[in-house]
N, C-alpha and C positions, 0 to 999 in steps of 0.2 A: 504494500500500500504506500504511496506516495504522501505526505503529508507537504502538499503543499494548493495554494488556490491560484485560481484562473483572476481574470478579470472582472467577472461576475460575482463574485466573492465565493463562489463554492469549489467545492476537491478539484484538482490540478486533473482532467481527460487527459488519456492518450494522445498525442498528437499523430505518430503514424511508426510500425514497426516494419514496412515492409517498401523502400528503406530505412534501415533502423537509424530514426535521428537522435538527438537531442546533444546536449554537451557532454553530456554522463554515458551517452549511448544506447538507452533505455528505452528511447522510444517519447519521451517526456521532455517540454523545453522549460526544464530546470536548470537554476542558475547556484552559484555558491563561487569562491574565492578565489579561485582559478579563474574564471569563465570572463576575462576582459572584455569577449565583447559584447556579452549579456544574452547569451541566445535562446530568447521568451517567444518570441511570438511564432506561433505555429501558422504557419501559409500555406496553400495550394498554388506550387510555381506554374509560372505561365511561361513559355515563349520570351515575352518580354521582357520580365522583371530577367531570365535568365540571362538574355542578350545582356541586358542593364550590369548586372552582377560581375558579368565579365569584364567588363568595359572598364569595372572598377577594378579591377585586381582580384575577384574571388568568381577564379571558375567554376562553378557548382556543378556543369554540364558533360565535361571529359572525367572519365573512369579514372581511380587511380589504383589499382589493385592493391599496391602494398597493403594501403590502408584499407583494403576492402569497400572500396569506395564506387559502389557501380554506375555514378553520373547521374544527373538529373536528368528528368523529362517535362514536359508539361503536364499538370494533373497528379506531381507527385507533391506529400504533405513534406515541411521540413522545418526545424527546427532554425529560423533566422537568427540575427544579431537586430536589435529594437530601434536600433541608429542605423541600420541599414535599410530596413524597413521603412522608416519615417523618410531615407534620401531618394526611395524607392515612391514614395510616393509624391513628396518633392518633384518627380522628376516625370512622374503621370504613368508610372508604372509599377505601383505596387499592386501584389497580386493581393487575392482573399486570404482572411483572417478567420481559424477557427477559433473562436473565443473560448469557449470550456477547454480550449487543450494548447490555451495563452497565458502565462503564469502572470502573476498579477505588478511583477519590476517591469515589465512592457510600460506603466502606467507611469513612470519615471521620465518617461522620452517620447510619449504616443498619448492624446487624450484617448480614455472614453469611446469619446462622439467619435473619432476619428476612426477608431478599428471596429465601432459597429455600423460604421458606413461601406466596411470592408467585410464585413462579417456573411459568412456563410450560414 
């Protein structure tokens, strides 16, 4: 059991285990001391935010096997950084926001209003 919450105020959802995201690798975008660049908000990538992603320095899309890393697609869920997400939308391309499976330090760097305007 995860003991942590969304943005909603209730228990911290799954965000997606197949690929297994999160900072921990759990499947959960849970945060703690390590985790620089805060990776809360659970998205369904699109296309674009992924072109965007690259553009910046973090290719989410090419495989990296070492790290068991099978590449993004469009319509996979993934555990983001909350400061990337906010430039992602800045930038007219941030994808959708599961909220129940958006830990609630999202709220640090994102209103609210903003990710349930994104919200699935």
């Amino acid at each position: 059991m995860i003991d942590a919450k969304n943005v909603l105020g209730t228990d911290l959802k799954l965000c997606c285990n197949n690929p297994i995201t999160g900072y921990y690798r759990d499947g959960y975008c849970r945060t703690g001391g390590q985790d620089f660049g805060v990776h809360v908000v659970c998205a369904q990538v699109t296309a674009e935010f992924l072109t965007f992603t690259k553009q910046q320095g973090n290719d989410l899309s090419t495989p990296i096997p070492a790290y068991d890393f099978p590449g993004l697609k469009p319509g996979d869920r993934w555990c983001l950084c909350a400061s990337r997400w906010q430039e992602a939308k800045e930038a007219g391309v941030a994808p959708p926001v599961i909220l129940e499976a958006t830990h609630m330090r999202a709220l640090e760097v994102v209103s609210l209003d903003e990710l349930k305007e994104y919200g699935l």
